[in-house]
C-alpha positions as a printed Julia matrix, in Angstrom:
252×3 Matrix{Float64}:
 86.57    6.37   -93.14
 85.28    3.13   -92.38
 88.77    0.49   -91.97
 87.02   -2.58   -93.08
 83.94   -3.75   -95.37
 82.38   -5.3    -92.1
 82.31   -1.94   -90.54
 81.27   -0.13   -93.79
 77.72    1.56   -93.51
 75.66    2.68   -96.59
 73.01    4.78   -96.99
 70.43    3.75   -99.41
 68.3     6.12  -100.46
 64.74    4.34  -102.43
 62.49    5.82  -104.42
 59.64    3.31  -104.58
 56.1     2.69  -102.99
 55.02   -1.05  -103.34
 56.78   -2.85  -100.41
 57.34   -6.04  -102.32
 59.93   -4.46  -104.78
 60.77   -1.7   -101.98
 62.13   -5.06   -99.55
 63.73   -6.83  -102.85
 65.65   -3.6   -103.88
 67.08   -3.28  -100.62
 68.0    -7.36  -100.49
 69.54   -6.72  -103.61
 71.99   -3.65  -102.74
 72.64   -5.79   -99.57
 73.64   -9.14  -101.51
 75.47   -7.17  -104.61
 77.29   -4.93  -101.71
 78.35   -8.1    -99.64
 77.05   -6.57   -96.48
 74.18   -7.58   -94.22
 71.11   -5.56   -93.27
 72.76   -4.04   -90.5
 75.08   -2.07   -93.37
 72.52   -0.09   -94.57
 70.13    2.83   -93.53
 67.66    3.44   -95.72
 65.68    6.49   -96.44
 62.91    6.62   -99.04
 63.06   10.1   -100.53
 59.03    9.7   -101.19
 57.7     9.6    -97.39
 60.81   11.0    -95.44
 62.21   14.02   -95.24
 65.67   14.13   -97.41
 68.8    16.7    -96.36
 72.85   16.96   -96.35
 72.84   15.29   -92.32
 71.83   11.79   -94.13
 75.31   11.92   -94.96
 76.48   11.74   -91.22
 77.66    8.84   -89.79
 77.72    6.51   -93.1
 80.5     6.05   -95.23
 78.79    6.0    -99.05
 75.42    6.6   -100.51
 73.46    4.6   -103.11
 70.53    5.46  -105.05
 68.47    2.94  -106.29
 65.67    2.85  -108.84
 62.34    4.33  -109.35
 59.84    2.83  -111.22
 56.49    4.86  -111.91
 59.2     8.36  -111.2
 60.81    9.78  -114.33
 63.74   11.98  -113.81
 62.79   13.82  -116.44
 60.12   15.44  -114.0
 60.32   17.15  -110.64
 58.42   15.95  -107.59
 58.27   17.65  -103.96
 61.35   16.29  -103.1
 63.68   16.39  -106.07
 65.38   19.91  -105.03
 65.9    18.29  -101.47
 68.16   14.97  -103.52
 69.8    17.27  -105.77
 71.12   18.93  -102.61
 71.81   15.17  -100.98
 73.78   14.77  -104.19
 75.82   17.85  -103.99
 76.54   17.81  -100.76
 78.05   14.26  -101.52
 80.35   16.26  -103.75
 81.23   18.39  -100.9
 82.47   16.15   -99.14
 83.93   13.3   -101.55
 81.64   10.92  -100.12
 81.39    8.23  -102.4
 78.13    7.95  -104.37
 76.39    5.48  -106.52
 73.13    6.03  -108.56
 71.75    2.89  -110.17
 69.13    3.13  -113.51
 67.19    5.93  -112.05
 69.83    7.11  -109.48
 72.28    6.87  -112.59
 70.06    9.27  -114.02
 69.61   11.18  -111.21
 73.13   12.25  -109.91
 73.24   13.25  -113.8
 70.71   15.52  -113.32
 71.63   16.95  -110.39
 75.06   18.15  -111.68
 73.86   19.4   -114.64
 73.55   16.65  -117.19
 70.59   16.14  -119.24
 67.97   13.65  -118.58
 65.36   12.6   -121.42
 62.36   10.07  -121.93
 63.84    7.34  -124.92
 61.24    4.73  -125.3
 62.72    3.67  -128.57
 65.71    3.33  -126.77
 64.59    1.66  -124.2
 66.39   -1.55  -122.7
 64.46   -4.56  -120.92
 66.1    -7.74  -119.86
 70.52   -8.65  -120.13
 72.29   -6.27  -122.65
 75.71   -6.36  -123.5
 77.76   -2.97  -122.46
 81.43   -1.63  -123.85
 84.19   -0.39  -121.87
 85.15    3.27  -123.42
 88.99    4.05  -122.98
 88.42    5.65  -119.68
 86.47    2.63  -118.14
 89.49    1.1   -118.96
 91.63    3.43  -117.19
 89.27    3.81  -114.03
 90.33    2.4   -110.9
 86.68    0.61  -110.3
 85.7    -0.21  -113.61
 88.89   -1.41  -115.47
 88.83   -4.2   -113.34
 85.84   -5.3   -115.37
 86.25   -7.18  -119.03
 86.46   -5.42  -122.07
 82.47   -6.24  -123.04
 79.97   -7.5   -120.16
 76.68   -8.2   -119.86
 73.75   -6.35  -117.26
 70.56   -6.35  -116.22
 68.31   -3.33  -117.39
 65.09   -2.04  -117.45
 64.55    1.74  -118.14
 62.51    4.03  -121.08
 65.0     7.06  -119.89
 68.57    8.16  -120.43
 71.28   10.48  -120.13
 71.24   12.15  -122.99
 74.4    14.98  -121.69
 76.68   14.3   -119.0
 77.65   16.49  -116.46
 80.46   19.59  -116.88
 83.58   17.01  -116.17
 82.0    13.59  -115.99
 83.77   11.11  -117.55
 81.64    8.24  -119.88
 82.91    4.54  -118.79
 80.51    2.16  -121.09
 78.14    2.17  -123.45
 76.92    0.2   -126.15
 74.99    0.74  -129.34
 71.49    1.61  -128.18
 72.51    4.28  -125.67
 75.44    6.02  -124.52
 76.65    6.99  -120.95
 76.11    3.32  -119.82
 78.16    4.14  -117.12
 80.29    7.22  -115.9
 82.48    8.76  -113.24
 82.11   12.94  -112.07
 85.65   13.74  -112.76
 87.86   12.36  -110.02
 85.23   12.48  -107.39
 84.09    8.94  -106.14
 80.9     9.48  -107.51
 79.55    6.7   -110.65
 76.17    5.88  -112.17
 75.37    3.03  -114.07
 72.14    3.21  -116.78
 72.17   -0.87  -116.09
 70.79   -2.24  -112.51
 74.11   -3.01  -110.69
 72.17   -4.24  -107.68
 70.58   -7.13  -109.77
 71.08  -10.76  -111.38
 69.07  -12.47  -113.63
 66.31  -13.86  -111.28
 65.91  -10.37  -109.69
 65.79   -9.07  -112.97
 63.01  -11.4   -113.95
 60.92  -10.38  -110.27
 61.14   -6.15  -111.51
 60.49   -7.14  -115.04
 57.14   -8.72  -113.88
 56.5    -5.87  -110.91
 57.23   -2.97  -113.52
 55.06   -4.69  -116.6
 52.48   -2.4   -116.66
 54.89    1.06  -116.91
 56.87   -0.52  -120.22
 54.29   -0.38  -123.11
 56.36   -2.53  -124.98
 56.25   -5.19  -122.6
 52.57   -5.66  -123.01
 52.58   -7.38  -126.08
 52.54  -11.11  -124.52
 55.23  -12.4   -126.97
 57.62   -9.86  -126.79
 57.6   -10.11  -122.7
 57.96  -13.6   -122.87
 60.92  -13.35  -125.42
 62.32  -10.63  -122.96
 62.31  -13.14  -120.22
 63.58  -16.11  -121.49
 66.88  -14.25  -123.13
 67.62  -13.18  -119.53
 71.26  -14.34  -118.75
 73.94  -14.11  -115.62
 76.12  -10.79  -115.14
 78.82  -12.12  -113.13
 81.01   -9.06  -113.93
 78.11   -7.04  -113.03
 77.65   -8.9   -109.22
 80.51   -8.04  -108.0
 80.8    -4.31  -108.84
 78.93   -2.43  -106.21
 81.01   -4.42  -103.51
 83.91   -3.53  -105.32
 82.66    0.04  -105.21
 82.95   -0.33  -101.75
 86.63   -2.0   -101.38
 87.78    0.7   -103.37
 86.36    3.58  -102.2
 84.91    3.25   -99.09
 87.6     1.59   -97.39
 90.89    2.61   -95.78
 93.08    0.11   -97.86
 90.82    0.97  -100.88
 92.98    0.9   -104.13
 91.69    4.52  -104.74
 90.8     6.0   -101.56
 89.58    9.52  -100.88
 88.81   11.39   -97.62
């Protein structure tokens, strides 16, 4: 258990080929985690080899998103995160999924994952605290209604045996949500990203939304972006509380 944020090391597991987005994914965990580059050690599931020893010598795991990858399908390598995931579990080490890693450590205890594209989010959307977000030792500390960034055509559509649902709002559930009392949470919003980064994926990931295609709408998207302080501080928080040896709800 890692005493101090300083000394806190995360491993940050991508899911991405084009190495613009790939390099401002991993700036954005870095900034939204208040660590530097030397916090992290990062492992992209596509091109390296994924098993239970990533877990050694860090103290927490993130999984960012994905892009042109659906959860909803199984690549080479899914079996080999699933197993990443559990073994997490195992150990109570925490675990954060973000968008597609939301999905993803859904999946790989059991919840279900679907394609939504009605349902489908792009740009700042306003999320609800459910009674138990309010309860929970990492997300009560956030207000009542916040905005995030998003950008995703999939969703949990069943949680996990024993998950817990944190936020929502009224175009999807399971926003957000907690496996039991493990330190393990998923967010269906990007936790690692503000407005301007949300603008940069918006324009990297055009061409995989079909409803951003329409000139207009895009447009519209982009300008209605707006700050998530609430949001910027979370994954750090994450951190403090979890990761830490004076965490507020330590495990270990």
């Amino acid at each position: 258990m890692a005493p101090t944020l300083d000394s806190v090391r995360v491993r940050l597991i991508q899911i991405r080929t084009d190495p613009g987005v790939l390099a401002e994914e991993r700036q954005s965990f870095e900034a939204r985690c208040g660590l530097s580059a030397d916090g992290f050690q990062v492992t992209n599931a596509i091109h390296e080899p994924l098993s239970p020893a990533l877990l050694d010598g860090v103290d927490a795991v993130m999984i960012g998103g994905a892009g042109a990858y659906s959860v909803t399908k199984t690549y080479d390598w899914t079996q080999a995160l699933i197993d990443v995931c559990q073994a997490c579990a195992d150990r109570e080490m925490p675990l954060f999924g973000s968008c597609w890693g939301h999905q993803f450590i859904a999946r790989a205890f059991g919840g279900e994952v679907i394609n939504d594209p009605d349902r489908s989010e792009m740009g700042t959307h306003s999320v609800d605290l459910t009674e138990a977000g309010r309860a929970d030792a990492l997300f009560g500390t956030l207000p009542v209604r916040f905005d995030a960034q998003m950008g995703h055509q999939d969703r949990v559509a069943r949680l996990p045996d024993g998950a817990v649902e944190l936020a929502t709002n009224d175009r999807a559930p399971y926003q957000a949500f907690r496996l039991g009392d493990l330190p393990i949470f998923g967010t269906q919003f990007h936790s690692e990203l503000d407005a301007e980064t949300e603008r940069q994926r918006l324009v990297a990931y055009r061409a995989h939304y079909p409803e951003m295609q329409d000139p207009a709408r895009f447009q519209a998207v982009i300008e209605a972006l707006r700050p998530s302080p609430e949001v910027d501080g979370l994954l750090q928080a994450f951190l403090e509380t979890f990761a830490t040896e004076n965490g507020a709800d330590p495990v270990g």
